[in-house]
C-alpha positions as CSV (number, residue, x, y, z in Angstrom):
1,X,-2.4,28.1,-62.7
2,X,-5.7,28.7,-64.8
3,X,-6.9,31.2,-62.0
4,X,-4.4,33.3,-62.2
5,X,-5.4,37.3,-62.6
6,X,-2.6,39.9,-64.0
7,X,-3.4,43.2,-63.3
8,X,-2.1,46.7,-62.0
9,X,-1.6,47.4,-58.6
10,X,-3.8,49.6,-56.4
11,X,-3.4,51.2,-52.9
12,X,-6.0,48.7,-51.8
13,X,-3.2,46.0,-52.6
14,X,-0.9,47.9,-50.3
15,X,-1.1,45.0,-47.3
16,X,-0.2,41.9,-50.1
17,X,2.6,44.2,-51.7
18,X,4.1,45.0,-48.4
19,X,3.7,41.7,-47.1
20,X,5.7,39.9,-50.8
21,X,8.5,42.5,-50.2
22,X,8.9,41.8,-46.7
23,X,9.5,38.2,-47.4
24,X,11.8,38.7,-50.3
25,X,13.6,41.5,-49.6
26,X,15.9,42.5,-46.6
27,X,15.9,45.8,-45.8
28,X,12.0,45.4,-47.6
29,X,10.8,49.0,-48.9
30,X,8.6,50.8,-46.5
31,X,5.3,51.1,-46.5
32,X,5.4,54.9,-48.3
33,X,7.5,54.0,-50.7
34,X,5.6,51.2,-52.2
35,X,2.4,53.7,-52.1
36,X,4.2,56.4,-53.9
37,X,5.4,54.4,-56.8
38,X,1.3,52.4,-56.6
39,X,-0.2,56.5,-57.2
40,X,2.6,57.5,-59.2
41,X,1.5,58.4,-63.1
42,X,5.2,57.8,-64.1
43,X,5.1,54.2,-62.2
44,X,3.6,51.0,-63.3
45,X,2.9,48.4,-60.5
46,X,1.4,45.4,-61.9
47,X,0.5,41.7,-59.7
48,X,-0.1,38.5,-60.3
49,X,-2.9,37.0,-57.8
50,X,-3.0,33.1,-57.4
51,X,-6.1,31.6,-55.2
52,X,-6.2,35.6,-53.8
53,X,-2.7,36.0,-53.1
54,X,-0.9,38.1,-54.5
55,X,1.9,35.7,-56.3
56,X,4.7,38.3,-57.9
57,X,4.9,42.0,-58.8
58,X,6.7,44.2,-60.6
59,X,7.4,48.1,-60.1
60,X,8.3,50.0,-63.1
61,X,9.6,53.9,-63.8
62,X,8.9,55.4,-66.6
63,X,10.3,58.8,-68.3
64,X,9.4,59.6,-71.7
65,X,10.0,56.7,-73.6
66,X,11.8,54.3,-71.7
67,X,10.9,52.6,-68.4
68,X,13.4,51.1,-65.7
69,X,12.2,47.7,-63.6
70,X,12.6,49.2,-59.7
71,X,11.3,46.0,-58.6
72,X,10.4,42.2,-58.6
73,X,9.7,39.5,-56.5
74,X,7.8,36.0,-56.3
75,X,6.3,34.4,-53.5
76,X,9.1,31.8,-52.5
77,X,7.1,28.9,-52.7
78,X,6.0,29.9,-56.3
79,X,9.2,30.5,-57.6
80,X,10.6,28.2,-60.7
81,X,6.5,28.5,-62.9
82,X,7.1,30.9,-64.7
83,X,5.3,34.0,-62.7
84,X,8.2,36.5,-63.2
85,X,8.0,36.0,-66.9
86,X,4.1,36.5,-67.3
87,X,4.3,39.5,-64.8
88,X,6.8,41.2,-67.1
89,X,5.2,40.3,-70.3
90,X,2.4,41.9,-69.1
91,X,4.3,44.7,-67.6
92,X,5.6,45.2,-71.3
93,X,2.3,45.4,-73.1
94,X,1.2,48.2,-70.3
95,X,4.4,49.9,-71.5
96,X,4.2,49.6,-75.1
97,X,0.3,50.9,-74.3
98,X,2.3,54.0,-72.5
99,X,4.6,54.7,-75.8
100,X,7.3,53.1,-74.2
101,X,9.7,51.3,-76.4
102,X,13.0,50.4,-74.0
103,X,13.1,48.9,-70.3
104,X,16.5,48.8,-68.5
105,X,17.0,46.9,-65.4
106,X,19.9,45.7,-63.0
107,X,20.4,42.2,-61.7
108,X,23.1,40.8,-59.1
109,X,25.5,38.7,-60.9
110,X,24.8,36.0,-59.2
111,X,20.9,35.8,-60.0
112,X,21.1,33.3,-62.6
113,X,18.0,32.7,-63.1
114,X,16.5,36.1,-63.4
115,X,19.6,36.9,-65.8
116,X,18.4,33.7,-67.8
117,X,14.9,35.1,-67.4
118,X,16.1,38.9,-69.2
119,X,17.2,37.0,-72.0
120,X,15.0,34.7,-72.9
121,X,12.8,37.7,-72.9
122,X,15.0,39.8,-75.5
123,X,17.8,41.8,-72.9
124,X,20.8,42.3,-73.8
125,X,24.0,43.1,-71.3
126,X,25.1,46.8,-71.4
127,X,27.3,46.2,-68.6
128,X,28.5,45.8,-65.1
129,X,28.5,48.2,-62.5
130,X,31.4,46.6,-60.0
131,X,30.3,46.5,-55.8
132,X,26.8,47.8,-56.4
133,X,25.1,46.0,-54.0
134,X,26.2,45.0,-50.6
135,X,26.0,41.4,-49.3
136,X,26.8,39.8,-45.9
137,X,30.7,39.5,-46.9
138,X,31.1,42.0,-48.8
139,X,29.9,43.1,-52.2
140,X,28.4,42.0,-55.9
141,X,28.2,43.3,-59.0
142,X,24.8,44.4,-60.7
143,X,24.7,43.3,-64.3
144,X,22.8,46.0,-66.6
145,X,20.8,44.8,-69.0
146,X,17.9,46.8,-71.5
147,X,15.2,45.3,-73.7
148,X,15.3,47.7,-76.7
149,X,11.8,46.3,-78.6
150,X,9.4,45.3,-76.2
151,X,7.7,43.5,-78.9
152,X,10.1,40.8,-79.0
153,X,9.8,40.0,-75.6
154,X,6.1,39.6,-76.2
155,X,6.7,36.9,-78.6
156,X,8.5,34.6,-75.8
């Protein structure tokens, strides 16, 4: 993966983005609301691109000084090297560029290897907010989790 290219997101990226969400999301976001958190100053969009594609993204909000994780997703047939990890890292040093010192995300309980993932890169629990998101059964809890010194993640 020596060709990979981190970087923010632009409007021109718009098609790749929508296309990743489409594929790893169901309902995806539409088409507007990916552009309005890409132009958004208080949002931080950041890809990785492997031979062109676009390989994993992150979107981030950000008020004052703390950010939340809206968004992440790897191409299915990239998943398992390491992409989400390096996206985020990178997504941390944008932050910590920002003034930001605290990113807070939630995660379904059964997404064990994102949840590994959050750790590894300094989150800690905060808690669990019970039937947040709906599945084909029924429903699942979203574990909350925060990274309180971006830093440390930064050191993984």
């Amino acid at each position: 993966m020596n060709d990979a290219l981190l970087r923010q997101l632009t409007v021109d990226d718009l098609p790749a983005l929508a296309e990743l969400e489409a594929n790893c999301f169901n309902p995806p976001w539409s088409d507007s609301q990916l552009h309005s958190y890409i132009v958004s100053a208080r949002c931080l969009s950041v890809g990785l691109w492997q031979d062109g594609q676009l390989g994993c993204f992150a979107m981030l909000s950000t008020v004052l000084d703390e950010a939340e994780l809206l968004q992440i997703a790897v191409r299915t047939d990239l998943r398992g090297r390491g992409l989400a990890g390096r996206v985020l890292q990178f997504a941390h040093q944008q932050l910590q560029q920002r003034g930001i010192v605290r990113n807070m995300l939630e995660v379904r309980s059964s997404n064990a290897p994102a949840i590994s993932l959050y750790r590894r890169l300094g989150y800690q629990q905060d808690g669990v907010r019970k039937g947040y998101y709906p599945t084909a059964t029924g429903r699942e809890d979203a574990v909350l989790m925060s990274c309180n010194n971006l830093n440390e993640s930064l050191a993984e």
